[in-house]
Backbone bond lengths (Angstrom), bond angles and torsions (degrees), N, CA, C in turn:
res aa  C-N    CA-C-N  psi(-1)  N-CA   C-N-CA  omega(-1)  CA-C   N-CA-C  phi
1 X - - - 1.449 - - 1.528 108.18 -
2 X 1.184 118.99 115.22 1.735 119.01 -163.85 1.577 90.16 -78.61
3 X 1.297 107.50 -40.87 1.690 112.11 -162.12 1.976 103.56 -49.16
4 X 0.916 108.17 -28.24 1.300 122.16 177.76 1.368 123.83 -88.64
5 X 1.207 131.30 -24.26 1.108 147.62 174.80 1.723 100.48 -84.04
6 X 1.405 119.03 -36.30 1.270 118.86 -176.24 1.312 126.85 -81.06
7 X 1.385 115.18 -24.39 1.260 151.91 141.45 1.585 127.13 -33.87
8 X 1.380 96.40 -80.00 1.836 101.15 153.11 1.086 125.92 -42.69
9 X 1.668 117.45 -38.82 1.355 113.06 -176.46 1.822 126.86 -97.71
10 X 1.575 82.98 -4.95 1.910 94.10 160.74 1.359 101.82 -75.88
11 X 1.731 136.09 -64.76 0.971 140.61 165.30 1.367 109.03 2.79
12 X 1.285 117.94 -62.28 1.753 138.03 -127.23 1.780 95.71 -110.99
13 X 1.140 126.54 -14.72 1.286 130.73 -164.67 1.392 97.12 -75.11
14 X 1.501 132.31 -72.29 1.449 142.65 -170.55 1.565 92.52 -36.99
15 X 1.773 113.32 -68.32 1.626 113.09 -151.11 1.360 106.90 -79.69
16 X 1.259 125.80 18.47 1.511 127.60 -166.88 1.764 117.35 -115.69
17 X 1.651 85.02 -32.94 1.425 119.50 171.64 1.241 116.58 -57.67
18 X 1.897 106.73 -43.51 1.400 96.81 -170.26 1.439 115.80 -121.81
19 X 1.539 85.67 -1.74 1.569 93.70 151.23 1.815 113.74 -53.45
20 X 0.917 103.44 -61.92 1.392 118.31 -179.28 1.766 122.66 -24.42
21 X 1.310 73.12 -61.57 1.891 92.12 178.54 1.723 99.55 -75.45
22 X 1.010 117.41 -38.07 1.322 107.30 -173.84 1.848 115.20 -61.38
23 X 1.517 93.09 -38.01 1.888 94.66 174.71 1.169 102.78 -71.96
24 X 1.298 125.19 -27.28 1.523 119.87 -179.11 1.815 111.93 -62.29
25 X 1.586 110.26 -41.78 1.242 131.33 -155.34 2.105 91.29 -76.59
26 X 1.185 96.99 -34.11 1.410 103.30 -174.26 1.715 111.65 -57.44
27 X 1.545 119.05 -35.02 1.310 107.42 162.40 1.090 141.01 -61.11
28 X 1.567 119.51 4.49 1.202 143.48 173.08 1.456 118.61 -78.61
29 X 1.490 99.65 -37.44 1.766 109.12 -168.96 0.993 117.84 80.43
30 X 1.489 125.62 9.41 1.615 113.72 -176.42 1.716 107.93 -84.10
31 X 1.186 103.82 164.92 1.292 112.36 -160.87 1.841 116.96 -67.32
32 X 1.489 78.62 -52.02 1.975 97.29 165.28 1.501 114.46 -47.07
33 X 1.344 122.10 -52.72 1.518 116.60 -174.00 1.535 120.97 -62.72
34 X 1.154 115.76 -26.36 2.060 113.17 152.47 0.977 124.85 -73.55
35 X 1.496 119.19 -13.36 1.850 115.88 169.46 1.702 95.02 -71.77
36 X 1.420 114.88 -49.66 1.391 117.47 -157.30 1.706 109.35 -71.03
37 X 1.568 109.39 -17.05 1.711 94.93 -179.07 1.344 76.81 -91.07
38 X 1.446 158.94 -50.51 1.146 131.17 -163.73 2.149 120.27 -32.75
39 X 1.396 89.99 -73.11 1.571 98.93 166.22 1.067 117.81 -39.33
40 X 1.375 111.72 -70.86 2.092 94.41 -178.96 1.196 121.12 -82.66
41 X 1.549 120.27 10.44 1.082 104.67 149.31 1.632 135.42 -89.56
42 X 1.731 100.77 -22.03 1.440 99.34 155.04 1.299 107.10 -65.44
43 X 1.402 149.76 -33.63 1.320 129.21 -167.39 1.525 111.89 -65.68
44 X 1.026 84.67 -44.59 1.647 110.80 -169.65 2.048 110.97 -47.83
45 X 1.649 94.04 -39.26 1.766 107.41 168.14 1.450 105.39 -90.90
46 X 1.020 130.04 -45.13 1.520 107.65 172.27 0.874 131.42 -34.66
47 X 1.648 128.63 -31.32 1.897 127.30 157.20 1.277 108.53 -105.42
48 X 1.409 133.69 17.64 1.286 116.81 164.81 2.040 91.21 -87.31
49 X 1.355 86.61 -23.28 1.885 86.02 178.15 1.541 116.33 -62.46
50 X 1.194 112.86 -4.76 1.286 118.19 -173.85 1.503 120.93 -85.53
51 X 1.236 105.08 12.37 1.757 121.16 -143.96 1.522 125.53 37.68
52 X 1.460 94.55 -147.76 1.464 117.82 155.67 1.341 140.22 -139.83
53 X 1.149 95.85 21.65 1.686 112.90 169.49 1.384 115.53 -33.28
54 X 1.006 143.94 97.00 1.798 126.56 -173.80 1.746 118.43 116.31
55 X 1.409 107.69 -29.38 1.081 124.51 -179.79 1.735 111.22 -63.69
56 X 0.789 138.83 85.84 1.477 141.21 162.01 1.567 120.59 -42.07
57 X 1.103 119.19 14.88 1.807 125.31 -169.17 1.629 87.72 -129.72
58 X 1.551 99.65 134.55 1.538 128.34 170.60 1.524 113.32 -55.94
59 X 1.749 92.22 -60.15 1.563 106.49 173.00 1.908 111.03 -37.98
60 X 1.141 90.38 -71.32 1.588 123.70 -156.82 2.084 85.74 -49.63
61 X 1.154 90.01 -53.81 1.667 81.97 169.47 1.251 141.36 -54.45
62 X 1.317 93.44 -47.02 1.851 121.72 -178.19 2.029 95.58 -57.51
63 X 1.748 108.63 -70.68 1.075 113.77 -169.26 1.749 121.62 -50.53
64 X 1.855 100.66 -28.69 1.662 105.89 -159.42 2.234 89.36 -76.91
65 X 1.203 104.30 -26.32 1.469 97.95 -168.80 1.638 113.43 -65.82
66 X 1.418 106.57 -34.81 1.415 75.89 164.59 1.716 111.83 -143.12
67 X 0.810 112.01 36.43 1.379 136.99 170.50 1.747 89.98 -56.42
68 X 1.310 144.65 -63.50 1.319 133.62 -143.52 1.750 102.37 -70.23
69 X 1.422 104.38 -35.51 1.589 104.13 172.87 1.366 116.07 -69.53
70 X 1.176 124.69 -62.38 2.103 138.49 176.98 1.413 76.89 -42.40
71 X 1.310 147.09 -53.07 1.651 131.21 -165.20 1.845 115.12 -66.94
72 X 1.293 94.84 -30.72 1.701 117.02 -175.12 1.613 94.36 -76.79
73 X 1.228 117.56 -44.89 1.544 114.97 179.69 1.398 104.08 -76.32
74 X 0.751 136.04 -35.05 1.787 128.01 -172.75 1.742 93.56 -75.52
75 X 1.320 115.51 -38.07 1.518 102.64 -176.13 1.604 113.19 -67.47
76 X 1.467 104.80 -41.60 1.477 92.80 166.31 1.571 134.65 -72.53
77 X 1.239 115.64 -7.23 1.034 115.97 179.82 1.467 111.31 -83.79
78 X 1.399 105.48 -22.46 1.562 111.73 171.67 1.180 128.82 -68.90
79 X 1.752 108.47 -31.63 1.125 135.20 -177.29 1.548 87.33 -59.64
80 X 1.319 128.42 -80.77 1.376 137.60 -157.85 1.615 103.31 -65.17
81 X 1.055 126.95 15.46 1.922 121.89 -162.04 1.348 113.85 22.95
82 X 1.628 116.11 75.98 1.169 130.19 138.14 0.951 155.64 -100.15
83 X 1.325 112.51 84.81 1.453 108.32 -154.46 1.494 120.17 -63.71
84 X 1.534 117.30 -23.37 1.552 100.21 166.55 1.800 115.18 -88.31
85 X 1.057 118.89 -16.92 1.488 103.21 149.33 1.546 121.43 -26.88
86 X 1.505 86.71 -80.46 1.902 104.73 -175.20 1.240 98.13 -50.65
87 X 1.161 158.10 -41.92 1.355 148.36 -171.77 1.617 108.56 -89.05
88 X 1.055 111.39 -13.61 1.733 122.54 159.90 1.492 112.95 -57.88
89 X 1.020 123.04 -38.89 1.047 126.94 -136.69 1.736 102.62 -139.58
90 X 1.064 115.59 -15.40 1.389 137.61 125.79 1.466 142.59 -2.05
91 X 1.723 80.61 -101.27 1.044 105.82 152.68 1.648 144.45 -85.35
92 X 1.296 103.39 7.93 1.554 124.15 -176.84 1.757 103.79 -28.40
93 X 1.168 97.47 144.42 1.729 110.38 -179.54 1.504 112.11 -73.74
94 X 1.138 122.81 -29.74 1.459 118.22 160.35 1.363 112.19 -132.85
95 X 0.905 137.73 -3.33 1.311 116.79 169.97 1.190 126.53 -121.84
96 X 1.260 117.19 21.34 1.979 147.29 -169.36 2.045 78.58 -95.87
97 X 1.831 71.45 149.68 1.390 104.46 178.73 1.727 120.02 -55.23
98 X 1.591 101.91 -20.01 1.547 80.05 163.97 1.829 130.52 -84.88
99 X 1.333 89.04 -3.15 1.638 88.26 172.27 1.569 103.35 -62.23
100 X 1.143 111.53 -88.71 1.638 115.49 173.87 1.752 109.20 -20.37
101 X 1.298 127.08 -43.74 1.220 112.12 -164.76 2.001 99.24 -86.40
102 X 1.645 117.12 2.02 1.394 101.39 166.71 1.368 98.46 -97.64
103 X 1.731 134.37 -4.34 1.284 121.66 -170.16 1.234 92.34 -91.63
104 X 1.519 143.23 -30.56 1.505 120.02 167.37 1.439 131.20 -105.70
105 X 1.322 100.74 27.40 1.770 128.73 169.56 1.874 89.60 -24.44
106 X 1.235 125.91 148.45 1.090 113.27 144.55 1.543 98.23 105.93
107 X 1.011 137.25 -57.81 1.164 166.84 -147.73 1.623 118.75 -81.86
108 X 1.507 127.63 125.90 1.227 120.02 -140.03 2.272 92.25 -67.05
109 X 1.608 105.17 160.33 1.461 85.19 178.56 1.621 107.36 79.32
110 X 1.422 134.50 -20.28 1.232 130.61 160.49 0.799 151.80 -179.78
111 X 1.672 96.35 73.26 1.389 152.77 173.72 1.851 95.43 -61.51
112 X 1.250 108.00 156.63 1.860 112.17 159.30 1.749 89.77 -90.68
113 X 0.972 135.11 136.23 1.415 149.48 -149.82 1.872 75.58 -96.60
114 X 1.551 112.57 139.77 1.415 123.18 168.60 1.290 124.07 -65.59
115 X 1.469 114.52 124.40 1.288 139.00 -164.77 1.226 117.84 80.66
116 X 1.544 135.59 4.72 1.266 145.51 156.48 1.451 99.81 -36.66
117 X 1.905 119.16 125.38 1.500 104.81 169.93 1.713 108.25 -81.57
118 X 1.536 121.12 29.46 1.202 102.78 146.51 1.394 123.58 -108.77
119 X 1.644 111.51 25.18 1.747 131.06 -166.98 1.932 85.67 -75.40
């Protein structure tokens, strides 16, 4: 069901976004950027908690199964200021945010922005 998949992945755009910057922000060490992957990363599991029942995407499946834990680990790792935790967990081989970001490839919010040299 795309309608659902498209859905999830509007959902997922805001808390993914700043998730993003926030792991980024974490190489900094400032104090604020582990409060902030905390939040979007709970946001970020609150609809991976939602499963994927309905979801018609492999990705979207693969990532929602265990995405809610790799999210539980990035929160603790934040908790403790680790930044290679949080980037553990991150970047996880299947269940890191780029899975999800090829299951809503396409998708308004996450597009590779034009002329990106990863376009």
């Amino acid at each position: 069901m795309a309608d659902l998949r498209a859905s999830r992945c509007e959902q997922l755009t805001a808390p993914v976004t700043a998730l993003t910057i926030a792991v980024v922000g974490c190489n900094e060490r400032l104090p604020h950027t582990f409060t902030d992957v905390i939040t979007a990363a709970e946001d970020v599991r609150d609809i991976a908690e939602l499963g994927s029942a309905g979801v018609g995407d492999n990705d979207y499946v693969a990532w929602a199964a265990g995405a809610p834990a790799t999210l539980t680990a990035m929160i603790e790792a934040a908790q403790a200021k680790s930044t290679a935790g949080i980037w553990e967990a991150f970047s996880h081989p299947q269940f890191g945010l780029h899975r999800l970001a090829t299951a809503c490839a396409g998708l308004p919010g996450w597009a590779v922005p034009e002329g990106s040299e990863f376009a």
